[in-house]
C-alpha positions as a Markdown table, in Angstrom:
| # | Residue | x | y | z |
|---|---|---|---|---|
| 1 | Unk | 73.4 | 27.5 | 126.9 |
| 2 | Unk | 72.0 | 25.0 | 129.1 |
| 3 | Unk | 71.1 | 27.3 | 132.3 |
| 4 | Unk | 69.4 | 26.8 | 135.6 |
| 5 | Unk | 66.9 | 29.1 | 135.8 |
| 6 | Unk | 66.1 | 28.4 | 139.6 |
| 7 | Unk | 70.1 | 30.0 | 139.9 |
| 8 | Unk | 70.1 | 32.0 | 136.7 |
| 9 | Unk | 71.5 | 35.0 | 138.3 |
| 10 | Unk | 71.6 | 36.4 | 142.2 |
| 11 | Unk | 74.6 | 39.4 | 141.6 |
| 12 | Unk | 74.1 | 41.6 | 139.1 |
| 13 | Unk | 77.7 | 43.7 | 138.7 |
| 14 | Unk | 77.5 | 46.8 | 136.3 |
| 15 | Unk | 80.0 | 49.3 | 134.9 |
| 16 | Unk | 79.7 | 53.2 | 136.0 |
| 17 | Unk | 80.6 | 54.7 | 132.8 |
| 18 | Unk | 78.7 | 54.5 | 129.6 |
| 19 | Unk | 76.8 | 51.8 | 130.9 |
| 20 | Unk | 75.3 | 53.7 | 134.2 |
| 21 | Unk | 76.5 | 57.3 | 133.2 |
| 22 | Unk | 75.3 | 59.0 | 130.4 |
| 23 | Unk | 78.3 | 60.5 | 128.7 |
| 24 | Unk | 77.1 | 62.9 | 126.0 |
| 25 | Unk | 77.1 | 65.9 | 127.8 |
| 26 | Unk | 80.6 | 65.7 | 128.1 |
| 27 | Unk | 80.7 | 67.3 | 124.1 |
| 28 | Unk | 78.6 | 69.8 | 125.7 |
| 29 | Unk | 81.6 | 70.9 | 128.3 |
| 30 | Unk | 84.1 | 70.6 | 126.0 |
| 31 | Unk | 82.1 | 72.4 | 123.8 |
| 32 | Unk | 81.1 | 75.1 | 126.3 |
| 33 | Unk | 85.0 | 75.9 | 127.8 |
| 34 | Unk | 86.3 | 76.2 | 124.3 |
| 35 | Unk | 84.1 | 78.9 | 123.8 |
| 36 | Unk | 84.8 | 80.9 | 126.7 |
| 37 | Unk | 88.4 | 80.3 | 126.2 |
| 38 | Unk | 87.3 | 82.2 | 122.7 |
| 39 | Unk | 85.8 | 84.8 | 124.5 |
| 40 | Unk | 89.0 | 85.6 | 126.3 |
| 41 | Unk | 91.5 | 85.4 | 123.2 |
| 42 | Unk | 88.8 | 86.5 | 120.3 |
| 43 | Unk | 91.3 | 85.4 | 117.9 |
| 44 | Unk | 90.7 | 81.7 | 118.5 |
| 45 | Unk | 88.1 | 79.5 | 116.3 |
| 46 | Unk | 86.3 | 77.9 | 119.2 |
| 47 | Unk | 85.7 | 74.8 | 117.1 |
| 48 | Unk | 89.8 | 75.0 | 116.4 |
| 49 | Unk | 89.9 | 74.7 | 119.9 |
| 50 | Unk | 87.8 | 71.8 | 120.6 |
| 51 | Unk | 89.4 | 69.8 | 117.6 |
| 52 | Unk | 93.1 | 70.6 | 119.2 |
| 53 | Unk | 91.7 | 69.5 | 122.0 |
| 54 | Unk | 89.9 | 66.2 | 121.0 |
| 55 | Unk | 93.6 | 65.5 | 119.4 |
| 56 | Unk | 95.4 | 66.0 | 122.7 |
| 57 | Unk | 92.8 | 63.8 | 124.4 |
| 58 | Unk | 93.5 | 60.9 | 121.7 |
| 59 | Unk | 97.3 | 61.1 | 122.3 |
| 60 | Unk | 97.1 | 62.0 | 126.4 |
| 61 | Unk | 94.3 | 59.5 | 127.4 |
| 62 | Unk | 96.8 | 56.0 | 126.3 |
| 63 | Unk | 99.9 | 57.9 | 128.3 |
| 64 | Unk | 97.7 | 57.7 | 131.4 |
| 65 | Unk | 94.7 | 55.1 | 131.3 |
| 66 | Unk | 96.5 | 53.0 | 133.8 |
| 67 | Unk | 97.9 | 55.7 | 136.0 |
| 68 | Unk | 93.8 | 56.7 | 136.5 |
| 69 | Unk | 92.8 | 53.7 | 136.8 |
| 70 | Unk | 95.2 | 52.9 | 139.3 |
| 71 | Unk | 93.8 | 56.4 | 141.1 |
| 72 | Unk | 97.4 | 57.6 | 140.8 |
| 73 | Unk | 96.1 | 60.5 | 139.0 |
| 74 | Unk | 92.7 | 62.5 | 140.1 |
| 75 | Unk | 90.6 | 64.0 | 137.6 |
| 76 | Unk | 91.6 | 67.5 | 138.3 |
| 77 | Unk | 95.1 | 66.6 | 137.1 |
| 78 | Unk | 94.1 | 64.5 | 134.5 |
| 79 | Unk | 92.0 | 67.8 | 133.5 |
| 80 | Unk | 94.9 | 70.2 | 133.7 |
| 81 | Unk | 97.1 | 68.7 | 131.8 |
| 82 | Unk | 95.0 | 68.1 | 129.0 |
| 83 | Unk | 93.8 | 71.6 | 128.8 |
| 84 | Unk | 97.9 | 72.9 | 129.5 |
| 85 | Unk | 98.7 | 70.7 | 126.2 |
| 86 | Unk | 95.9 | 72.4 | 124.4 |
| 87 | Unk | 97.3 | 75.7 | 125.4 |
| 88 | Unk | 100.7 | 75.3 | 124.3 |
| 89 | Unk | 99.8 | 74.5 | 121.2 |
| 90 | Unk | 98.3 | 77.4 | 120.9 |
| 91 | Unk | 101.6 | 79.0 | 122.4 |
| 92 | Unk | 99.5 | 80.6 | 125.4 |
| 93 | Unk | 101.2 | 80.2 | 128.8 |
| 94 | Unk | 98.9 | 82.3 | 130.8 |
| 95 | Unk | 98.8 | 79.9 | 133.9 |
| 96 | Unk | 96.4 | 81.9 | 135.9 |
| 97 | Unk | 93.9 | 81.6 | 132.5 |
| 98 | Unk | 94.4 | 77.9 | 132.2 |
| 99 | Unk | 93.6 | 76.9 | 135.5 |
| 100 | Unk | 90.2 | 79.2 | 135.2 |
| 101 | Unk | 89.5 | 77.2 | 131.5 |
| 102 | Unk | 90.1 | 73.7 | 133.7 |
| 103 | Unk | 88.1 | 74.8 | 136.3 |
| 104 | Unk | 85.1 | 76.0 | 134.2 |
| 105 | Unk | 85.6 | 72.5 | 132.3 |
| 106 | Unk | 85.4 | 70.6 | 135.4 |
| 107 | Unk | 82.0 | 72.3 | 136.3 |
| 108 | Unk | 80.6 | 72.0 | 133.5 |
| 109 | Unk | 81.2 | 68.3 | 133.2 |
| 110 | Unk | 80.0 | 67.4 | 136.8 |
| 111 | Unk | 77.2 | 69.7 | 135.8 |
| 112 | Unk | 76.6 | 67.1 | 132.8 |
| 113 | Unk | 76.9 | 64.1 | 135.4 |
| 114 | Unk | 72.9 | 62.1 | 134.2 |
| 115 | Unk | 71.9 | 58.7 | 134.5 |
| 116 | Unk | 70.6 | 56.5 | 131.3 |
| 117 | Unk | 67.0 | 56.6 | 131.3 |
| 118 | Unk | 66.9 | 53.0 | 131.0 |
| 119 | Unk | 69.2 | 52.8 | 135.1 |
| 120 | Unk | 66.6 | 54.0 | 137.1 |
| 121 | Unk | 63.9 | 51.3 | 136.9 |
| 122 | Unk | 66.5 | 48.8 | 136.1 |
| 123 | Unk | 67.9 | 49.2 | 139.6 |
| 124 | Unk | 64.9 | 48.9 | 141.0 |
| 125 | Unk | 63.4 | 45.7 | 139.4 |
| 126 | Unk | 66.4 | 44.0 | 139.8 |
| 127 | Unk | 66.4 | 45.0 | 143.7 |
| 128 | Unk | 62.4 | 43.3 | 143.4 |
| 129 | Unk | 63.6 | 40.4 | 141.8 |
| 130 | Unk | 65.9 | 39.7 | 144.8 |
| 131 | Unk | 69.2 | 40.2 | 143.0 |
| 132 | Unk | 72.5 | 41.8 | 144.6 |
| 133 | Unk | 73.8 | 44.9 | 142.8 |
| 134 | Unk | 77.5 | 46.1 | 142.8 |
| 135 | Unk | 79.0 | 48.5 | 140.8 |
| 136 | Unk | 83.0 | 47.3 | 139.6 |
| 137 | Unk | 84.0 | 50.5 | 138.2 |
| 138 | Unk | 87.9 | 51.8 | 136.9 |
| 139 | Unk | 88.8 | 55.1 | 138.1 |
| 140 | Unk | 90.0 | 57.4 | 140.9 |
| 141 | Unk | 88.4 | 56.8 | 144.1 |
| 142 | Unk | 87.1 | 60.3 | 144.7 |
| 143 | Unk | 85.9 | 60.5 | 141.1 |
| 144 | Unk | 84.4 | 57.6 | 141.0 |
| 145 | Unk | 82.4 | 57.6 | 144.1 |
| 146 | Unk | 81.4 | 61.3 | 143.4 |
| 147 | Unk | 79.5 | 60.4 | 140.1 |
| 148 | Unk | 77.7 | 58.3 | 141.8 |
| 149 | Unk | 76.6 | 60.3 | 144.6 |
| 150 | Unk | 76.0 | 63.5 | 142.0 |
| 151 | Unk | 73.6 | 60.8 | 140.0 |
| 152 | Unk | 71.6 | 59.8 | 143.3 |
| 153 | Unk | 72.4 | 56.3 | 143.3 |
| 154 | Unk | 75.1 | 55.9 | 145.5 |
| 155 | Unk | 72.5 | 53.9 | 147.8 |
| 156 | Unk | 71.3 | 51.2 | 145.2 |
| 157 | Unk | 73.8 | 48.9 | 145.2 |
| 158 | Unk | 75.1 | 46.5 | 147.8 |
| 159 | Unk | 78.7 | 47.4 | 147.4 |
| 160 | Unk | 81.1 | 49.3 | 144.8 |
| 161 | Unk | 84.4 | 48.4 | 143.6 |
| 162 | Unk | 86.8 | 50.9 | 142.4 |
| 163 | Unk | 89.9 | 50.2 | 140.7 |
| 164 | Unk | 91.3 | 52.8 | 142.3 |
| 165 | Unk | 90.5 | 51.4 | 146.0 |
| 166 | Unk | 91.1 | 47.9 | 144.6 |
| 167 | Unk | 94.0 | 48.2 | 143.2 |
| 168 | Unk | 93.4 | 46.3 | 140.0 |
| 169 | Unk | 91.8 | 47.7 | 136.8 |
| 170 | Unk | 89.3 | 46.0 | 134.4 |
| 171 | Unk | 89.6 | 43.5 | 132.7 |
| 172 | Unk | 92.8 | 42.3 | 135.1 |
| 173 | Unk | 90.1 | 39.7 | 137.0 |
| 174 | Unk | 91.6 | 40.6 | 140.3 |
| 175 | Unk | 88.9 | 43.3 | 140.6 |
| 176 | Unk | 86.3 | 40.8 | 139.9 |
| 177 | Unk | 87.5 | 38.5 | 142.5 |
| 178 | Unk | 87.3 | 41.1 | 145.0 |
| 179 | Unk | 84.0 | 42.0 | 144.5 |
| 180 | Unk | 83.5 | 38.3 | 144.4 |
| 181 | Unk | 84.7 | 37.6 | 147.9 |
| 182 | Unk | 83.0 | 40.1 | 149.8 |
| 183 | Unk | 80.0 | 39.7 | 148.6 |
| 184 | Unk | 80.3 | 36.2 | 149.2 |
| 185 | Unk | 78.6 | 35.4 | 145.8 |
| 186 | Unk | 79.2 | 32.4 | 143.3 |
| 187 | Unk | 80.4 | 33.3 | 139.8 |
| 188 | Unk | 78.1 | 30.6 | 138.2 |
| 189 | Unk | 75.0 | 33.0 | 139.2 |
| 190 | Unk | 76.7 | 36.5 | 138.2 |
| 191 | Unk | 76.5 | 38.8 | 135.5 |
| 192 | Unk | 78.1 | 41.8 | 134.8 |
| 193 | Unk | 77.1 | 44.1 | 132.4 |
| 194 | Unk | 79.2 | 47.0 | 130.6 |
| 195 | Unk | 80.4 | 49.2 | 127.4 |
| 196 | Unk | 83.6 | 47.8 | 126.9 |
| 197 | Unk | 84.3 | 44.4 | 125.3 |
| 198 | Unk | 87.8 | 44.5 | 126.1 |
| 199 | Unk | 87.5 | 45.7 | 129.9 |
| 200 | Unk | 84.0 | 44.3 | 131.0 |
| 201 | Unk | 82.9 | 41.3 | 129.1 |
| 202 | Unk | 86.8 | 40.0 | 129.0 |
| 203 | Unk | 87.7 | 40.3 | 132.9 |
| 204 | Unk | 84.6 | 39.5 | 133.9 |
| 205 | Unk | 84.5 | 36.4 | 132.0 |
| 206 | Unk | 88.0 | 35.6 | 133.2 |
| 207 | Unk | 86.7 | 35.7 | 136.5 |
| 208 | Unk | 84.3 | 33.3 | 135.8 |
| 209 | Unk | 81.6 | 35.4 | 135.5 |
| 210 | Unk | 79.1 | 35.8 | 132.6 |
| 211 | Unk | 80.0 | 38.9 | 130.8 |
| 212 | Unk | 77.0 | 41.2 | 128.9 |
| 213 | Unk | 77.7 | 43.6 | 126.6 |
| 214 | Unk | 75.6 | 47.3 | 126.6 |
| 215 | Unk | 75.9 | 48.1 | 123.0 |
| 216 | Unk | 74.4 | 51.3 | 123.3 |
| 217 | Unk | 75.2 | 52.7 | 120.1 |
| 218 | Unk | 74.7 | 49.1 | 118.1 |
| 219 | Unk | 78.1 | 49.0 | 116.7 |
| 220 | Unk | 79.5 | 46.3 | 115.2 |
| 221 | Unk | 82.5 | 44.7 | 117.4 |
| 222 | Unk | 85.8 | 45.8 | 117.4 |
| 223 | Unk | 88.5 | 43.0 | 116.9 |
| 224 | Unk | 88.5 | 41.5 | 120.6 |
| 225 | Unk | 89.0 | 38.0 | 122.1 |
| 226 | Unk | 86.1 | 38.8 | 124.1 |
| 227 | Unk | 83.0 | 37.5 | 123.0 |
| 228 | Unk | 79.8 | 38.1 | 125.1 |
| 229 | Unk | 77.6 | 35.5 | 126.8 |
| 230 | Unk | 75.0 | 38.3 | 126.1 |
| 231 | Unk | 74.6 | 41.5 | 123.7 |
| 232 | Unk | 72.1 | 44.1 | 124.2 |
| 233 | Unk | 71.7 | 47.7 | 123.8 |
| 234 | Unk | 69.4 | 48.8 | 126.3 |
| 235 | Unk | 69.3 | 47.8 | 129.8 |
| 236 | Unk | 65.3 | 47.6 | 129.1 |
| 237 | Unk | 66.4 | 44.1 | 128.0 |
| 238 | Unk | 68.3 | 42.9 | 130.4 |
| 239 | Unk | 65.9 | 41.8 | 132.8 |
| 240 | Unk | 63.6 | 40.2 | 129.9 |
| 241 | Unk | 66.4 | 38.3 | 128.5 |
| 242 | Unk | 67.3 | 37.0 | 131.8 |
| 243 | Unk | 64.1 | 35.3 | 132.0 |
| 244 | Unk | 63.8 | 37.5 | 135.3 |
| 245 | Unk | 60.2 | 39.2 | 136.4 |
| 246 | Unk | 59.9 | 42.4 | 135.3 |
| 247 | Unk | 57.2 | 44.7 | 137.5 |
| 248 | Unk | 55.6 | 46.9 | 135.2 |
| 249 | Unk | 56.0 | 50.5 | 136.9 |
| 250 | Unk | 58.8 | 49.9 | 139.0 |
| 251 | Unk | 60.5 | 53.0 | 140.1 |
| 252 | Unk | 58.3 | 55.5 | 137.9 |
């Protein structure tokens, strides 16, 4: 790739969840409100519970992706429902337990709410090397925008695009060419970096942006017309493989 490195890149856009957000505490919630929903019927296998409820999540989540992503449902509702279903399979209908299991859930995953220890001095090195940063994230407003406040780094970037505010979900470019427009910045000289093939590296690249894929987990591909202009799996190497400055210290 032939690239200008005088414009190489001035807006950096980046994904919240799994890219930004560190997710793996969210076993730990899961794992934490099946066992108090033990506690309160002794009966029940706490690990039965979390595998019922890892299967209602795999049949639930498809039903509604779009519906969050469109903020037509909050994550309190998305929440309740999957817990209810996890209930009734159970056969327990005691409503005043379930919303008490749904709210101890949705503690305990804000509680979990962390950053990647690779964000932090990121953020800041790319703010040094003079770059616009923009979050373009799916979701519910309210959600969205509370994650990012609960991680402390609601101030780092120059704007933030929610699907839910948007109205347009990754990878339909629409969202991109919001974010696009008013930040007034050219798609030859942005990047945007995220988890998902399908969703980041696909709309942004249909949006005529260059699309990086954070391959945290070094997994191999999953069938997808998506290919990235750019794999890593840190965010340590985004800056490097830029061919941007990189301050050694920043933010520490």
């Amino acid at each position: 790739m032939h690239r200008d490195r005088d414009r190489l890149i001035e807006t950096l856009f980046l994904d919240l969840d799994g890219t930004l957000l560190d997710w793996s505490r969210l076993r730990d919630a899961i794992r934490s409100t099946c066992e108090g929903l033990s506690s309160a019927h002794p009966g029940l296998d706490p690990l039965e519970i979390e595998k019922v409820n890892d299967a209602v999540w795999d049949t639930y989540w498809p039903e509604v992706e779009l519906d969050w992503y469109r903020g037509d449902l909050d994550n309190d509702e998305l929440g309740f429902e999957a817990w209810r279903r996890t209930f009734e399979h159970f056969g327990l209908h005691d409503e005043e337990l379930l919303r008490a299991t749904t709210d101890a859930y949705h503690r305990a995953e804000r509680g979990g709410h962390t950053l990647f220890d690779d964000v932090v001095d990121t953020l800041a090195e790319a703010r040094a090397a003079g770059i616009r940063l923009a979050v373009v994230t799916n979701g519910p407003t309210g959600a969205q925008r509370a994650k990012l406040e609960a991680l402390g780094i609601e101030d780092s970037f120059d704007a933030v695009f929610v699907s839910g505010e948007v109205g347009a979900a990754k990878p339909d470019r629409a969202i991109f060419d919001v974010a696009l427009a008013e930040l007034g910045a050219d798609p030859a000289t942005a990047w945007h970096v995220g988890d998902l093939l399908d969703k980041d590296v696909a709309g942004a690249q249909a949006a005529g942006i260059r699309g990086i894929w954070l391959n945290r987990l070094d997994e191999t591909a999953a069938p997808t017309d998506a290919v990235p202009d750019l794999e890593i799996t840190s965010l340590r190497e985004l800056l490097p493989a830029l061919q941007l400055p990189v301050r050694t210290g920043v933010g520490s």
